[in-house]
C-alpha positions in Angstrom: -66.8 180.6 42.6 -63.0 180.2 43.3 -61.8 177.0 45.5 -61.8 178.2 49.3 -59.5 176.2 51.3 -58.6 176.2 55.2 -55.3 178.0 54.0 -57.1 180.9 52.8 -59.3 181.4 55.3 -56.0 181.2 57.7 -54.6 184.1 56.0 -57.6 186.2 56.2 -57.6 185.9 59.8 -55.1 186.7 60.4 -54.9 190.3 59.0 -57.2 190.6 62.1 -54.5 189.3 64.0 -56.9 185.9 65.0 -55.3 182.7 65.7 -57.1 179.6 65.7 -56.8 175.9 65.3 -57.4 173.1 62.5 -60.8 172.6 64.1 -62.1 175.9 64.1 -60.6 176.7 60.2 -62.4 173.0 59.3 -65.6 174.5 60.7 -65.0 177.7 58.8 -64.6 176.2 55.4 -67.6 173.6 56.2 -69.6 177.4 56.2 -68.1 178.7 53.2 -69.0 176.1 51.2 -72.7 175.0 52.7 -73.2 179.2 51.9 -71.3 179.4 49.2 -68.6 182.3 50.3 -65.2 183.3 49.8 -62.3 183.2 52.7 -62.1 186.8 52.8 -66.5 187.4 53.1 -66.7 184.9 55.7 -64.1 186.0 57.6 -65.4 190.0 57.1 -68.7 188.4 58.2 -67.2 187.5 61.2 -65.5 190.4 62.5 -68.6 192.3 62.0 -70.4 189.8 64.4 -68.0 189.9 67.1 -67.6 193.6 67.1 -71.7 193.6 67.4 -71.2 191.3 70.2 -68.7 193.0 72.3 -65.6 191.5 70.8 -66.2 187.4 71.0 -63.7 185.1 70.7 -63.3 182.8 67.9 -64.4 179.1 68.9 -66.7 175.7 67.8 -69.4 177.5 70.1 -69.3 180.9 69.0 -69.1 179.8 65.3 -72.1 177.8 66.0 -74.1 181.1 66.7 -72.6 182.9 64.3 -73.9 180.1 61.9 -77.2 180.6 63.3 -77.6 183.9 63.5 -75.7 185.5 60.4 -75.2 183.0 57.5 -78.7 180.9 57.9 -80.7 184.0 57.5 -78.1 185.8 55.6 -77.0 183.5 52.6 -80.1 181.2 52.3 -80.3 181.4 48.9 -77.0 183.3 47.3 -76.9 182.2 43.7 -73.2 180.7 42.8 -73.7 178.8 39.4 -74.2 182.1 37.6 -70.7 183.3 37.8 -69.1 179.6 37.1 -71.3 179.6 34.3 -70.3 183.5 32.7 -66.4 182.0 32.8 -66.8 178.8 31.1 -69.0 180.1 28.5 -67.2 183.3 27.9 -66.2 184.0 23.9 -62.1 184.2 23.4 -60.3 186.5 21.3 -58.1 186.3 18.6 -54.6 186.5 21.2 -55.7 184.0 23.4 -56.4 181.6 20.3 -53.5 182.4 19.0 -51.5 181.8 22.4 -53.0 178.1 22.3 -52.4 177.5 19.1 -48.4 178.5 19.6 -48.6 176.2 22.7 -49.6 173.3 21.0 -47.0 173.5 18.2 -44.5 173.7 20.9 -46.0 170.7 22.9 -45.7 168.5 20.0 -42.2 167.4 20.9 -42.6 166.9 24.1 -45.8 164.9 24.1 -43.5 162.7 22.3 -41.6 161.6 25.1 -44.8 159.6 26.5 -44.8 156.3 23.9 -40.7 155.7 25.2 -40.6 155.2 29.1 -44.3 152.9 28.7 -42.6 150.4 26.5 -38.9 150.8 28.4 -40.5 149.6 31.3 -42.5 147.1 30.0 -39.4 145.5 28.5 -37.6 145.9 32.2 -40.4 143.9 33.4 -40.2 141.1 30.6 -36.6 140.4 30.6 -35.7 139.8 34.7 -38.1 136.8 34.8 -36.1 135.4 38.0 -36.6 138.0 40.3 -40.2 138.9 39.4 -40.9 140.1 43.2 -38.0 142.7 43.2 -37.0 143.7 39.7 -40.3 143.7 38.6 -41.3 145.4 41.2 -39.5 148.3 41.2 -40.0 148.5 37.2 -44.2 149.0 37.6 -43.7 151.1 40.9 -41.5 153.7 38.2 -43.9 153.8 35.5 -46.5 155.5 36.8 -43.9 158.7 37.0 -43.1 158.0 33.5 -46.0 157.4 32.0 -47.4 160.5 33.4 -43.4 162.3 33.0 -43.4 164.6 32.2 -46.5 165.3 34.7 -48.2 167.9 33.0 -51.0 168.1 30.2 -50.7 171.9 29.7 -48.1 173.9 28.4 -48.0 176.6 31.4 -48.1 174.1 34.9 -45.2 173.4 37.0 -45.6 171.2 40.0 -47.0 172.3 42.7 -45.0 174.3 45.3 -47.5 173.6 48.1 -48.5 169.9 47.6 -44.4 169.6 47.6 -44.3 171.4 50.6 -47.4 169.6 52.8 -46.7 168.7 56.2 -48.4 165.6 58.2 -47.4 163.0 55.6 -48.7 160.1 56.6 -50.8 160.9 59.9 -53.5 159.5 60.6 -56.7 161.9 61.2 -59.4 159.7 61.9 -59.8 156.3 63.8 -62.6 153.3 64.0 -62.6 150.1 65.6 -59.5 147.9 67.1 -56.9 149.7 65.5 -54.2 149.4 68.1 -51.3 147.1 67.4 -53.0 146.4 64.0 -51.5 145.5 60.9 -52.1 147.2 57.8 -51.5 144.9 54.8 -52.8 143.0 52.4 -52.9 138.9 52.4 -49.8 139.3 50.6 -50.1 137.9 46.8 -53.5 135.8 47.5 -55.8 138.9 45.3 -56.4 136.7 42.8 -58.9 134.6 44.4 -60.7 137.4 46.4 -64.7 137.5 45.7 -66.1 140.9 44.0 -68.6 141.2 42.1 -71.6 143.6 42.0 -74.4 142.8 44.7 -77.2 142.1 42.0 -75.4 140.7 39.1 -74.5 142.6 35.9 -78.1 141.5 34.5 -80.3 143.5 37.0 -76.9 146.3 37.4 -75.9 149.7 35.2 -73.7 148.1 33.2 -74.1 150.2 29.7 -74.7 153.7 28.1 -78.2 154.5 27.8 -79.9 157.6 26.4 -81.2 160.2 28.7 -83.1 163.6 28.1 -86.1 162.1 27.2 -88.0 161.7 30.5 -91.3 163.0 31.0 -93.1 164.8 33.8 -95.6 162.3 34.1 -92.9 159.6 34.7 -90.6 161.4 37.3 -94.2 161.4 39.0 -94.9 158.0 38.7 -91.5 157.0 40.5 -91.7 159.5 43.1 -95.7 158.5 43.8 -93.9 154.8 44.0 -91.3 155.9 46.5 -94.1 157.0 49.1 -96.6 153.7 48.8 -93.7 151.1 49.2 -91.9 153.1 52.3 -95.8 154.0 53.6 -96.5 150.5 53.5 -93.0 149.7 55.6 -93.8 152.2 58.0 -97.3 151.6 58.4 -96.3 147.5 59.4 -93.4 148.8 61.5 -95.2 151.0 63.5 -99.2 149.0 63.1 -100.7 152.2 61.9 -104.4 151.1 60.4 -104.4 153.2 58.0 -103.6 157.1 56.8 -105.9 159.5 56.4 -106.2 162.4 53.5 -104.0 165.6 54.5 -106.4 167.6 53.6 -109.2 166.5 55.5 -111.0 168.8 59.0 -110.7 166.6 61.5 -111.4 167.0 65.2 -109.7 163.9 66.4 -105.9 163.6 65.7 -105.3 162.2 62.4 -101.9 160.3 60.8 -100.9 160.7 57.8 -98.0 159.8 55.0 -96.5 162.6 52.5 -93.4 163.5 51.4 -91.8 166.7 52.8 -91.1 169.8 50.3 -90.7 173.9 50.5 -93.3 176.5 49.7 -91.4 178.1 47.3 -88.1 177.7 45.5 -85.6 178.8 48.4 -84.2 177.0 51.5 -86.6 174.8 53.6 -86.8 176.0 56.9 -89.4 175.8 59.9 -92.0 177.7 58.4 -91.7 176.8 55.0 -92.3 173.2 55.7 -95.4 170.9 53.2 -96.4 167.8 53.4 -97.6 166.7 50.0 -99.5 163.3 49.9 -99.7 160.6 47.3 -103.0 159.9 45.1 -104.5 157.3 47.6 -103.8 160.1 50.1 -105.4 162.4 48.3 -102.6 164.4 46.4 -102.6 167.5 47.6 -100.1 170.0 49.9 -100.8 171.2 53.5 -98.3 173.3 55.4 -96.8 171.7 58.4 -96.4 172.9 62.2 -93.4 171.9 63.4 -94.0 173.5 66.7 -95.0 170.8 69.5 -92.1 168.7 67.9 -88.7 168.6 69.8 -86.7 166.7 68.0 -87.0 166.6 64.2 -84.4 166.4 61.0 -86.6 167.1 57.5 -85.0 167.8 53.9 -87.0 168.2 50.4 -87.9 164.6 49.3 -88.5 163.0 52.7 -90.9 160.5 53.0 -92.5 160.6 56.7 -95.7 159.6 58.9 -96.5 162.7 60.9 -99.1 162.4 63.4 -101.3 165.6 64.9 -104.1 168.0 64.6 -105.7 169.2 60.6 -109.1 171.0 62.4 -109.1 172.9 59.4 -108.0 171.1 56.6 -105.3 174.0 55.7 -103.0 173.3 58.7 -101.6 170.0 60.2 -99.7 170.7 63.7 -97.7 167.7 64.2 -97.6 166.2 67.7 -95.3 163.0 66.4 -92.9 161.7 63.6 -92.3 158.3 62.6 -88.8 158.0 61.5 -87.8 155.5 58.2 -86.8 152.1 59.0 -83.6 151.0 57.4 -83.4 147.5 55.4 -82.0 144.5 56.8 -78.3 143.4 56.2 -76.6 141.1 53.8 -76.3 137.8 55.6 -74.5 134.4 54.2 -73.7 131.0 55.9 -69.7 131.2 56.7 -68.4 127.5 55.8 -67.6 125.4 59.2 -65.1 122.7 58.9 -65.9 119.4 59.6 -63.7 119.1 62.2 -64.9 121.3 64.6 -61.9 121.7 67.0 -60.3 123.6 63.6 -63.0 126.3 61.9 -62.8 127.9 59.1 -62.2 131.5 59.8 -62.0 133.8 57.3 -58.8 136.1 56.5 -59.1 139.7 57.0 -58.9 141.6 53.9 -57.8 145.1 53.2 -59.3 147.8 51.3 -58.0 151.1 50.8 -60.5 153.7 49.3 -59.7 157.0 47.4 -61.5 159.9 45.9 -60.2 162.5 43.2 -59.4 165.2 42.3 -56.2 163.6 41.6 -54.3 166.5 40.8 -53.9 170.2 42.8 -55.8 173.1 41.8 -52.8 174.9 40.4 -51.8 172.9 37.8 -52.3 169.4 36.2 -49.8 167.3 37.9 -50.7 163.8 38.7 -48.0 163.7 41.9 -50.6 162.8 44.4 -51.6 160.2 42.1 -48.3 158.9 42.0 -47.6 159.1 45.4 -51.0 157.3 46.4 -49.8 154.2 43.8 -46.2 154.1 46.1 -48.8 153.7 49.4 -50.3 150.8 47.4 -47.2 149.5 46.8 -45.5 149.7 50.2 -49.1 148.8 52.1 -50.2 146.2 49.3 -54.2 146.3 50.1 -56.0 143.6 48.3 -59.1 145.7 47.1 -58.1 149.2 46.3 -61.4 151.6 45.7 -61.1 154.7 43.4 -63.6 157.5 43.0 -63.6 160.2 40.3 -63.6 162.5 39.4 -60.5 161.5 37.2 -60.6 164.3 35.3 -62.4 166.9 37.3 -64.5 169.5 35.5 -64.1 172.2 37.9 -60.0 172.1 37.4 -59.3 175.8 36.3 -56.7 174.8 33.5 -60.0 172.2 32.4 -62.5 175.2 32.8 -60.3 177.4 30.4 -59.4 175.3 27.7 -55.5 175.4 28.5 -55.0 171.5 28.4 -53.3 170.3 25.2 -54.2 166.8 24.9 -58.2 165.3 24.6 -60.2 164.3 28.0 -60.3 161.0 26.8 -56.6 160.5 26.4 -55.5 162.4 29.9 -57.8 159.8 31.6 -56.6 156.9 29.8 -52.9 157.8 30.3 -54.4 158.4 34.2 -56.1 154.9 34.5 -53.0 153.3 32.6 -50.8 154.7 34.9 -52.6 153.3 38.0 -53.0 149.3 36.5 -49.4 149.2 35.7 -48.2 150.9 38.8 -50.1 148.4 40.6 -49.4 145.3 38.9 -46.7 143.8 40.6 -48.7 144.5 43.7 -51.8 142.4 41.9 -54.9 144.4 44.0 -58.5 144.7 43.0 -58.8 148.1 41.5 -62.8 149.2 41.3 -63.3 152.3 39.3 -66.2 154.6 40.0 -67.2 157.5 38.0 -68.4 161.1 39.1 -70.2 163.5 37.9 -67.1 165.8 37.8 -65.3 163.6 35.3 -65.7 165.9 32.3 -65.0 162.8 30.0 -67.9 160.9 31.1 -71.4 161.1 30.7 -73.3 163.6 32.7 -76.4 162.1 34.5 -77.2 160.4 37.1 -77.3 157.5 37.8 -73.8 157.4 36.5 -72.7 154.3 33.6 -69.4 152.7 34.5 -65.8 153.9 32.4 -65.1 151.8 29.2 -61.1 150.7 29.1 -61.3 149.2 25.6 -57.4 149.1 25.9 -56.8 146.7 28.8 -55.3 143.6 28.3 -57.0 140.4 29.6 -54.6 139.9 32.3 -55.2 143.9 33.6 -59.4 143.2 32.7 -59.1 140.5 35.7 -58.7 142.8 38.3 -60.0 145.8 37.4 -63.6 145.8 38.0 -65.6 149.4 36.3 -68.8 149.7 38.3 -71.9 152.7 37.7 -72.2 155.4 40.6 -74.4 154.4 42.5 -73.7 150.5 43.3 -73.8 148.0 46.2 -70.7 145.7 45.8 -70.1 142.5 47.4 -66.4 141.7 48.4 -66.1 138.5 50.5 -69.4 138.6 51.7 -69.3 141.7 53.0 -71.3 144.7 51.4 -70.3 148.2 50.2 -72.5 151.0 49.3 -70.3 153.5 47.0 -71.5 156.4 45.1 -69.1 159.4 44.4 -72.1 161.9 44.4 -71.8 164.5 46.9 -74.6 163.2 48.8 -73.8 165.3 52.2 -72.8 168.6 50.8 -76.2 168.5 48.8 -78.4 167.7 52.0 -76.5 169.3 54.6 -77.3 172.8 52.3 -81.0 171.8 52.6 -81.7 169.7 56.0 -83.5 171.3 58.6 -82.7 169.8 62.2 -83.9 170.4 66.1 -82.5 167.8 67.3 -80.4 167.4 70.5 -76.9 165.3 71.1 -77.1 164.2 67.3 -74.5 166.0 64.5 -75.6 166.4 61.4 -73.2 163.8 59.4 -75.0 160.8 61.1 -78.7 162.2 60.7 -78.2 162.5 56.8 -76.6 159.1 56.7 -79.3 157.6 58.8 -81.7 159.4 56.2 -80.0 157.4 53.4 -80.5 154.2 55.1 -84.2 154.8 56.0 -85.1 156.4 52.9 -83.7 152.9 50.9 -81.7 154.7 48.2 -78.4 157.2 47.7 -80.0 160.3 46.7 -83.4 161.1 48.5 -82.7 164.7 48.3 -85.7 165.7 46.2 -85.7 167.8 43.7 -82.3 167.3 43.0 -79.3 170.3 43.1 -78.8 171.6 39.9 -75.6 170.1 38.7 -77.0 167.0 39.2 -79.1 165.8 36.0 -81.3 163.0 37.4 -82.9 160.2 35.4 -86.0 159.2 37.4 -86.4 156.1 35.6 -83.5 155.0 35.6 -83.2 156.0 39.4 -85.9 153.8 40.3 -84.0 150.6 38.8 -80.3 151.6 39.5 -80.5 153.9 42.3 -82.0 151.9 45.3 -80.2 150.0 47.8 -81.1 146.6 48.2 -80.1 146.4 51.7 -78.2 147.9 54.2 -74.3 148.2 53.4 -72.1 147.3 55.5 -70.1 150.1 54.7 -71.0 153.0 52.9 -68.6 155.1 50.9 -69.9 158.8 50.5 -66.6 161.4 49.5 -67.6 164.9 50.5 -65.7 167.8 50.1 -67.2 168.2 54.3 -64.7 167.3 56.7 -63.5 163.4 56.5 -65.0 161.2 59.2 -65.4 157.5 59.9 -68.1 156.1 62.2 -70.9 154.0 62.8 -74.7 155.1 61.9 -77.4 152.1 63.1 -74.8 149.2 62.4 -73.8 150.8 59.0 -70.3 151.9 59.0 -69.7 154.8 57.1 -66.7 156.2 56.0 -66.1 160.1 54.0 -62.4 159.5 53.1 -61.8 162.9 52.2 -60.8 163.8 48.8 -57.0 163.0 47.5 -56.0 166.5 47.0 -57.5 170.1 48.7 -57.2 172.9 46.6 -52.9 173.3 46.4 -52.7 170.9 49.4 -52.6 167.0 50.0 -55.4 165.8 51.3 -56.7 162.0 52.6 -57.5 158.6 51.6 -59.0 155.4 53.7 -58.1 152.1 54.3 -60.2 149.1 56.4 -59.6 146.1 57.4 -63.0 143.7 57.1 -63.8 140.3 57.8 -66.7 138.4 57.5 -68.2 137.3 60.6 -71.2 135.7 62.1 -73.8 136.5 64.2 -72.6 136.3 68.3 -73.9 134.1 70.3 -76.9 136.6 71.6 -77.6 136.8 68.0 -76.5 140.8 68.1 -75.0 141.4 65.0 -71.0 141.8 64.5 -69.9 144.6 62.1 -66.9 143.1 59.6 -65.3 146.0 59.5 -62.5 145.3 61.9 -60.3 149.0 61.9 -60.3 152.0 59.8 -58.5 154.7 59.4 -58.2 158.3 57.6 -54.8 158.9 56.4 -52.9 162.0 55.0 -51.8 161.5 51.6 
């Protein structure tokens, strides 16, 4: 399926002559891609429900019940992979081989012109010794441009017109926290003694390759049988159940019982398509699920729940109650008094700024959001910067047809070069996480961190290569990152009736109850799960503070049971800029009530 972006959609409309805001073309897009449409079907869609209606006018409500009564019964299952599949399998001919190989004769020259500017500005740096703060400066902040000069890995791409041409540079689209009168910068040179390091060590952490494809039924069962015993036995203290009884068991009294939820058959879960299959103590077997005494619920495929009602059959349970997931505790460490008490020891607030790819627009290779998101480092000088692939996204259409010039591995190591040197004079933590869009990388999940073999031991300092998922700690304070598209996935597949809740901060409360970054069970397709390797790597081991989860859903920044959690948006929409983060944290103790205190201070959602 081709990118759909809010542009798109804008244009359709308004051949109807229908104007409408940001909001409503946000929610517009947010349907296209849960049902996987174009611009023009959605809008077409439309039209043909508000002429059926008597000519309704377009708004957050109306979409709403559009959403409900169209595209949920309408596109529950419209296949999409088929098509992406057809084009980037299809055979070439002869002229189009031949066109490539002409293109790469004539890009032999100009690849050329890489090697010079590199080692230009390396010298620049070398030889002005005395004024390392400006001259040095202003020699890194250049090289990213040249090193990616002459910004294009493709024969046939010219910069982008539209990114060029974005408007809102700069504004700020989404707030958290104190963020009046604050100041966003780092601690000004002191990165080198700021504390990260992955939560559980690089022993008991994805730190290397491993082999994959060799998992076994039996296995994957194994783990997920282990999944609903240890959060069973969590509910069943929290909530001083005696004990569960079999799903499958007539019983005249009402019963409770433990399962994990899953569909009837292989399309979207719904109301009536709801199972509860049980573990082996439980009895292992399915029973279809009543959901209709329930008002409030929020289910997906892989849940692990206690449901309590009436099996007088044995075939049907009609549940009466759920027991929601209770989330882990959160990282807690001593903070240093002094020993004089009238001065304590308070601890600095740190930066971070966090970004997700695609670093390039849809329309051609050019790495100028890239290079524009290294001058923000620059000028703001955060002092732990957070990148997400993908790097070098699969799904680009110049990547999709073969019409790139150089190997995968070398445009990403010419990308990551280009962002330690343009951010060494600024000295910030860089943490590199992979996706499963980076087309260089390996294709499973959970994901091994990059290997730089290239970087020198000064650059292998502060850049820290982490696996996707992973739980970092960064001054005592923890971050939950994984560039998987955890809320596309299960906002395609989550069933709600719930009132004065959206459905951002139900999935996210769903991560943190169900202990790990991808309950969603089984898995969407393009994501090739290792069960086993799940298990060790894939769990969280406490509550984050913050949890980083890109989406290509609309960016947001909020609070979910004491967890903040941030979507920073992706770098670059389609043709179009798009966002990045930044926060301000602090470690903090406990008040004196003994509430806890979140350290994330401010936040923010910024246009590139």
């Amino acid at each position: 399926m081709a990118l759909v972006n809010a542009a798109i959609i804008e244009s359709e409309l308004n051949i109807f002559d229908i104007v409408c805001g940001d909001d409503i073309l946000d929610k517009m897009l947010e349907q296209c891609l849960c049902n996987r449409l174009q611009g023009g079907e959605i809008v077409l869609e439309w039209v043909a429900f508000s002429t059926t209606k008597g000519g309704l006018k377009l708004s957050l409500n109306t979409l709403e019940q559009f959403e409900h009564e169209v595209l949920n019964k309408k596109y529950k299952a419209k296949p999409g992979v088929a098509k992406r599949e057809e084009s980037h399998n299809r055979t070439r001919d002869i002229n189009s081989l031949h066109d490539l190989i002409k293109a790469e004769e004539e890009e032999e020259s100009l690849l050329d012109s890489y090697s010079t500017p590199a080692k230009g500005s390396q010298k620049r740096a070398l030889t002005t010794p005395e004024h390392p703060q400006s001259k040095r400066s202003a020699a890194l902040i250049a090289s990213p441009g040249l090193l990616l000069c002459p910004a294009s890995f493709s024969p046939s791409a010219t910069p982008s017109q539209k990114y060029s041409q974005r408007g809102g540079r700069g504004e700020v689209v989404s707030t958290f926290g104190a963020v009046q009168g604050t100041r966003w910068a780092g601690r000004k040179g002191q990165t080198n003694g700021v504390q990260l390091e992955l939560l559980e060590g690089s022993e008991d952490s994805l730190i290397n390759n491993y082999k994959y494809m060799f998992q076994r039924l039996r296995d994957v069962r194994n783990v997920l049988t282990e999944k609903i015993e240890e959060l069973g036995e969590v509910l069943r203290t929290n909530f001083n159940i005696e004990e569960f009884s079999p799903v499958s068991l007539p019983a005249q009294d009402s019963v409770t019982v433990l399962g994990q939820v899953c569909c009837d058959s292989n399309g979207k879960l719904n109301a009536q398509s709801v199972l509860l299959e049980a573990g082996p103590d439980q009895g292992g077997r399915q029973v279809p699920v009543d959901l209709s005494e329930l008002r409030d619920y929020s289910l997906f495929p892989g849940q692990v729940v206690v449901m309590e009602g009436m099996n007088t059959s044995g075939r049907k349970l009609v549940a009466s109650k759920l027991f929601e997931g209770v989330p882990l505790p959160f990282y807690s460490t001593p903070i240093k008094q002094e020993m004089d008490m009238d001065i304590p020891d308070v601890p600095e607030q740190l930066m971070v700024m966090v970004a997700c790819g695609p670093y390039t627009p849809s329309d051609g290779l050019t790495f100028d959001p890239l290079v524009d998101l290294i001058n923000v480092i620059a000028r703001d000088r955060p002092d732990v910067c957070i990148l997400l692939g993908p790097f070098v996204d699969s799904k680009h259409e110049q990547i999709e047809k073969s019409l790139v010039t150089e190997t995968f591995d070398a445009i990403f190591s010419r990308c990551v070069g280009s962002i330690v040197e343009g951010t060494k004079g600024v000295g910030c933590r860089l943490v590199f996480v992979p996706s499963q869009r980076d087309v260089h990388h390996h294709f499973i999940y959970p994901q091994p961190p990059f290997i730089l073999p290239d970087l020198s031991k000064d650059d292998a300092k502060r850049v820290t290569l982490v696996p996707d998922p992973c739980t970092l700690l960064i001054e005592g304070v923890t971050f939950g990152l994984t560039s998987t598209d955890i809320l596309f996935h299960m906002g395609a597949e989550e069933i709600s009736c719930a009132s004065g809740s959206d459905r951002f901060s139900r999935i996210l409360k769903h991560m943190l109850t169900q202990r790990n970054y991808y309950p969603l069970y089984p898995p969407v397709e393009e994501v090739n799960m290792d069960y086993e390797k799940f298990q060790g790597y894939g769990q969280m081991p406490l509550s984050p503070d913050v949890l980083i989860v890109p989406s290509e859903l609309r960016f947001f920044i909020k609070d979910v049971i004491g967890c903040v959690c941030v979507n920073p948006g992706r770098l670059t929409k389609g043709q179009v800029g798009g966002t990045y983060g930044r926060l301000l944290i602090q470690r903090s103790a406990p008040s004196i009530e003994g509430k806890r205190v979140s350290p994330c201070v401010a936040g923010q959602v910024v246009k590139i």
